[in-house]
Wavefront OBJ file of the C-alpha trace (Angstrom):
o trace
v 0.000 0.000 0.000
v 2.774 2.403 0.914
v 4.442 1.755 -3.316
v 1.422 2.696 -4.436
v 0.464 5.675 -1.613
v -2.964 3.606 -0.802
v -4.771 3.752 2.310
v -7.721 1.216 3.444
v -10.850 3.291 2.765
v -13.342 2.809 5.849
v -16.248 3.295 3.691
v -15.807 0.194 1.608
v -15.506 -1.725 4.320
v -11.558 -2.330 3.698
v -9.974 -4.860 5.769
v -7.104 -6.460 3.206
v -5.832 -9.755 4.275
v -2.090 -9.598 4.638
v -1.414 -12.681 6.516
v 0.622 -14.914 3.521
v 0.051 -18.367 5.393
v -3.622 -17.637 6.039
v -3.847 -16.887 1.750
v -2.236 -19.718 1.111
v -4.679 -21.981 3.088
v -7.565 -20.193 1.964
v -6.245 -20.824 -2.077
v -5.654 -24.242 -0.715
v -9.526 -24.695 -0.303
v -10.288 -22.836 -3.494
v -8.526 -25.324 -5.540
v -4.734 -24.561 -4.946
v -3.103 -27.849 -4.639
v -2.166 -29.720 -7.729
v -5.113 -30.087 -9.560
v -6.129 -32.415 -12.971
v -7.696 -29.331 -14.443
v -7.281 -25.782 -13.520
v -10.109 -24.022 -12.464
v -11.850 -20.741 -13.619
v -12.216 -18.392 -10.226
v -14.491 -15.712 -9.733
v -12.376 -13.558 -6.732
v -15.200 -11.006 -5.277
v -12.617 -8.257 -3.908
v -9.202 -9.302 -5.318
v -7.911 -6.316 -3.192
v -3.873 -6.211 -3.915
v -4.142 -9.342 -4.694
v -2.847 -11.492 -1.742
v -4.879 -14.663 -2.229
v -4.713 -13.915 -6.491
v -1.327 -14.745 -6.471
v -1.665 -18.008 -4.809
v -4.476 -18.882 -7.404
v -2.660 -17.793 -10.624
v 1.020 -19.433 -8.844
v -1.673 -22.466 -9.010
v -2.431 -22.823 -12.507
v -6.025 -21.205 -12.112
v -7.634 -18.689 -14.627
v -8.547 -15.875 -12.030
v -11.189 -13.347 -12.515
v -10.706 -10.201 -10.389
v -13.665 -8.362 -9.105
v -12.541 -4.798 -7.360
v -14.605 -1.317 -7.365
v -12.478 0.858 -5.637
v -11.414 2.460 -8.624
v -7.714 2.648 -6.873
v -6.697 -0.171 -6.668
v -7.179 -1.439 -9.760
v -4.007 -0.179 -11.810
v -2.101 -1.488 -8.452
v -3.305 -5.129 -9.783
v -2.720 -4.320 -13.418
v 0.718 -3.280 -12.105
v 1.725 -6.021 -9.856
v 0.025 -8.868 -12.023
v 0.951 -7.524 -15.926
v 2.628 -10.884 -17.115
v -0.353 -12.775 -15.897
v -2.691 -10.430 -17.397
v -0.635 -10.677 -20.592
v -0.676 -14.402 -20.928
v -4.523 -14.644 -20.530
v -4.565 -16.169 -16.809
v -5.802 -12.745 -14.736
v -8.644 -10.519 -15.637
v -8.951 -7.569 -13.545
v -12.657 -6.308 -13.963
v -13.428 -2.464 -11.945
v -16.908 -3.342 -11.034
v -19.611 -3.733 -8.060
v -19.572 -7.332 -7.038
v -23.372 -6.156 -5.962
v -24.133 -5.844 -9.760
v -22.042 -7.679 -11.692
v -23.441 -10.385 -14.002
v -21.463 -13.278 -12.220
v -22.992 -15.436 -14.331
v -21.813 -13.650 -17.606
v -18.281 -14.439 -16.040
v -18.015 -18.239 -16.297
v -17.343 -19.608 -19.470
v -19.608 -22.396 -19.420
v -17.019 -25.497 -17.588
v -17.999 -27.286 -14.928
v -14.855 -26.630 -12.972
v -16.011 -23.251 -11.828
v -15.419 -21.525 -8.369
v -16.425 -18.666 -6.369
v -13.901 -16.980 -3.651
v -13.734 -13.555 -1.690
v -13.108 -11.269 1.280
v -16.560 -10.220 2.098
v -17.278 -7.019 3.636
v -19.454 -7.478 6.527
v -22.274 -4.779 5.090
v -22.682 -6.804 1.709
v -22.033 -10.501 2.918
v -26.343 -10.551 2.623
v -26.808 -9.953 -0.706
v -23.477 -11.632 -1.776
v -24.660 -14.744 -0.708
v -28.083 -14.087 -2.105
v -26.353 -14.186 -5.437
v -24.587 -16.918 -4.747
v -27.488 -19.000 -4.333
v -28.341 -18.546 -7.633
v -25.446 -19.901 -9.246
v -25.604 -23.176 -7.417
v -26.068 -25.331 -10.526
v -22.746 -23.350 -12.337
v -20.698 -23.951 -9.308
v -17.877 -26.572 -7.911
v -17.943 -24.669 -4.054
v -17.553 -20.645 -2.796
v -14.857 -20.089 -0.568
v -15.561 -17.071 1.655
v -13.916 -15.101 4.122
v -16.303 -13.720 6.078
v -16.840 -12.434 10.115
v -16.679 -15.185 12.490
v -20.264 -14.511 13.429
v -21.729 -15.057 9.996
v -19.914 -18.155 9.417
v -20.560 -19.640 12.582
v -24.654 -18.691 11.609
v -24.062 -20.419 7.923
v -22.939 -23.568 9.575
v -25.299 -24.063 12.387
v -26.971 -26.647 13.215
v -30.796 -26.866 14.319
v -31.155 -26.298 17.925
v -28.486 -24.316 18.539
v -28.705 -20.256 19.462
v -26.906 -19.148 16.420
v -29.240 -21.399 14.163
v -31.488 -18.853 11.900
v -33.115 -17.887 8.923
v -29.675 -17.542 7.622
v -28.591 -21.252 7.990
v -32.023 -22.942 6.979
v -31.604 -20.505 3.314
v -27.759 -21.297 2.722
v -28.015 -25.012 3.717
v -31.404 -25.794 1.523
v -28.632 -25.532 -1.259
v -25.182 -25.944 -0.063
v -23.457 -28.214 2.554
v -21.234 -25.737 4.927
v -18.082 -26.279 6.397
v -16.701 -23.644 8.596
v -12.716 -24.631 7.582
v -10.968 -22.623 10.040
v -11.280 -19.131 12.212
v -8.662 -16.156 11.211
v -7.078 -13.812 13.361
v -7.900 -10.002 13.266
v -3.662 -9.803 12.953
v -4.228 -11.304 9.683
v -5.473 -7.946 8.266
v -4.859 -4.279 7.524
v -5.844 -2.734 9.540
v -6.920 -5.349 11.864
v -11.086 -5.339 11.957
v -12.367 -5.457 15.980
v -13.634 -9.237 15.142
v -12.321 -12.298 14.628
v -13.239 -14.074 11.366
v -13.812 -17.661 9.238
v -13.674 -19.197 5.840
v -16.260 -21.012 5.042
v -16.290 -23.655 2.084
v -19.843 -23.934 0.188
v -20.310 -27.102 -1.943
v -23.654 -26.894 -3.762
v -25.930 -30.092 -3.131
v -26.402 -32.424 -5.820
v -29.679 -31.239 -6.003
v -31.317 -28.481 -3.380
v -33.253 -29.784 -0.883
v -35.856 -27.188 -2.083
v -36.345 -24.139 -4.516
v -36.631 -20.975 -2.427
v -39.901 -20.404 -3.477
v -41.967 -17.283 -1.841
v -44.122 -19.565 0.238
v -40.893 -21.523 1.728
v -39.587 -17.887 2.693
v -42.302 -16.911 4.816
v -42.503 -20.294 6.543
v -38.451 -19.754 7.615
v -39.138 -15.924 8.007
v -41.583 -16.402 9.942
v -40.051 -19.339 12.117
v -37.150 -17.358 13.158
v -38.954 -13.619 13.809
v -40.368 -14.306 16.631
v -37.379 -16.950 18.539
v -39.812 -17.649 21.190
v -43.143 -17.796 19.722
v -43.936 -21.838 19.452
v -44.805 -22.802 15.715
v -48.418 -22.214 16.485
v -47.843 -18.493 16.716
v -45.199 -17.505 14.604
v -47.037 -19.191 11.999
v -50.659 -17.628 11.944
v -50.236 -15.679 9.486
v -49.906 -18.287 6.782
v -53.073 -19.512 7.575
v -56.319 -20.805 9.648
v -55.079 -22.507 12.645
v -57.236 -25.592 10.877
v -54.595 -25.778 8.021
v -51.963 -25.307 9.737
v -52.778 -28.343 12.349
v -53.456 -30.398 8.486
v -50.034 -29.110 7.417
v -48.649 -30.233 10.865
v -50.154 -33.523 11.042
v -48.952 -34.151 7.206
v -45.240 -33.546 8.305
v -45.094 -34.635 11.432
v -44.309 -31.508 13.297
v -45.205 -30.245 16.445
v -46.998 -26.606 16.379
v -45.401 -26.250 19.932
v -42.143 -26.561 19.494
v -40.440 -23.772 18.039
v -38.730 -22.690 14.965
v -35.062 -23.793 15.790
v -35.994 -27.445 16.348
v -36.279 -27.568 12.508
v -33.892 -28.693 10.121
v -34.353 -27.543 6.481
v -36.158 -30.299 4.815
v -38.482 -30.005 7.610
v -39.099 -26.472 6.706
v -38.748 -27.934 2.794
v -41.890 -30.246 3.535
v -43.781 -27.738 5.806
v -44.039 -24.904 3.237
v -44.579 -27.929 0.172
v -47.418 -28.961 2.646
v -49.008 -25.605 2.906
v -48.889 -25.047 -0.809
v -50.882 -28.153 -1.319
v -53.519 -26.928 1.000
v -53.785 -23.649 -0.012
v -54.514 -24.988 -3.389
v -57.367 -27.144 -1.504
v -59.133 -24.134 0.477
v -62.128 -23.438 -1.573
v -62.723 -20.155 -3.111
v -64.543 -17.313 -1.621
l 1 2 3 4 5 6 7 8 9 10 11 12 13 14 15 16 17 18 19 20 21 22 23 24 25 26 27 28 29 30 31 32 33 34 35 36 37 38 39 40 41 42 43 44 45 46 47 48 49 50 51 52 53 54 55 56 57 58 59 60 61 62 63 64 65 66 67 68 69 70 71 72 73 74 75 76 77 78 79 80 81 82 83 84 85 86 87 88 89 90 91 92 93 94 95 96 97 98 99 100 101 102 103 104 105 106 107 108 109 110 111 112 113 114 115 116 117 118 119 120 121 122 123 124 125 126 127 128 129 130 131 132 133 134 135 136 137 138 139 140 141 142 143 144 145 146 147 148 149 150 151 152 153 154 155 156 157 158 159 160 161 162 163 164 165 166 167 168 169 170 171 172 173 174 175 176 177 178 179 180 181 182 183 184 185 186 187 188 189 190 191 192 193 194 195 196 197 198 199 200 201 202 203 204 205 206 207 208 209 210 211 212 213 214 215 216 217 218 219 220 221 222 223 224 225 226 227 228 229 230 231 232 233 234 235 236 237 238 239 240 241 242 243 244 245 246 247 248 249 250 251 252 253 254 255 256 257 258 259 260 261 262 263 264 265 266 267 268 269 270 271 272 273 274 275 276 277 278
């Protein structure tokens, strides 16, 4: 940062990872060891470049993703002969925006990888969910709180809305927790990489009705089923829906794991097609 008179800009949520042991792990997960076939990497946030350089010292074709407009000649600097031969593509854009899927080329060897700032991991992993067909795994970096929340499990306090959405179409592995010392500047919290592999098939589409079934689940932690569900329908249905799936109305939203919630919301389709019409 100092060779190129660069500062971390607070309002992009700039926290570069500088640790080169913790990169190299992280690439290690992307795809970094020897591999058959190199992969084609979308990087959300390539930064300066300190996990690119373990991809493209991999063999990998690496797509760059950066919008702060300054530090994309640093990359173009620092990475030239890899530009050159075709392996690096530095793209100034929003990852927000960006046509991800406009980025692949159409293989099935196809990963997703970034340092997500806290403010946008949301809709960053919204988009990732719609890829899940185009991709091999994501590999994120993200605070230790969100990980731990992607990789819950049902029952436990950190188990949310969060977990049932990501899980209905990935299996999550929290690999390992990194350091604040691992940054520049250091954030105030610690933080985890979390590897993504899309199911073979999702357990279900995220269609509106299976939204407001989690939604609502989670709103309300300590409303019982009964409750937090109301709203979806007569108390009748919802006992019909119950007895169809075999859960309890009293027990409350956290006790479910996501097929659960899968056959739940598939339930109350089918008898909202049923009610007769006013």
């Amino acid at each position: 940062m100092t060779r190129f008179s660069l500062t971390p800009k607070h309002s992009f949520g700039q926290n570069f990872l500088s640790d080169a042991g913790t990169a190299q792990r992280i690439a290690e997960l992307i795809g970094g060891k020897s591999q058959s076939e190199p992969l084609r990497i979308l990087e959300l946030g390539a930064g300066l470049g300190a996990l690119t350089s373990h991809l493209l010292a991999a063999g990998h074709h690496v797509i760059a993703v950066e919008r702060d407009r300054d530090l994309v000649p640093a990359l173009h600097e620092l990475f030239a002969e890899q530009i050159e031969r075709g392996k690096l593509t530095v793209l100034e854009a929003d990852a927000k925006t960006l046509d991800w899927a406009a980025q692949f080329d159409g293989s099935e060897r196809q990963v997703l990888a970034g340092n997500l700032p806290y403010q946008i991991t949301g809709p960053l992993l919204e988009k990732t969910c719609l890829l899940t067909s185009r991709l091999e795994r994501a590999v994120f970096l993200v605070q230790k709180e969100v990980g731990d929340r992607l990789a819950a499990a049902p029952g436990s306090k950190t188990y949310g809305a969060l977990s049932v959405f990501i899980q209905a179409r990935f299996s999550v592995k929290r690999a390992f927790v990194v350091g604040a010392g691992s940054f520049y500047p250091a954030p105030r919290v610690a933080s985890a990489v979390v590897v993504l592999t899309p199911h073979a098939e999702p357990i279900t589409e995220e269609t509106a009705v299976f939204r407001s079934v989690v939604q609502s689940a989670f709103h309300a932690r300590r409303k019982t089923l009964r409750n937090a569900w109301k709203s979806l329908g007569s108390l009748e249905m919802l006992e019909r829906v119950a007895a169809k799936t075999g859960v309890d109305l009293d027990a409350r939203g956290e006790t479910l794991d996501v097929r659960q919630f899968a056959e739940v919301a598939r339930a109350l389709e089918q008898a909202r097609g049923q009610e007769p019409s006013s």
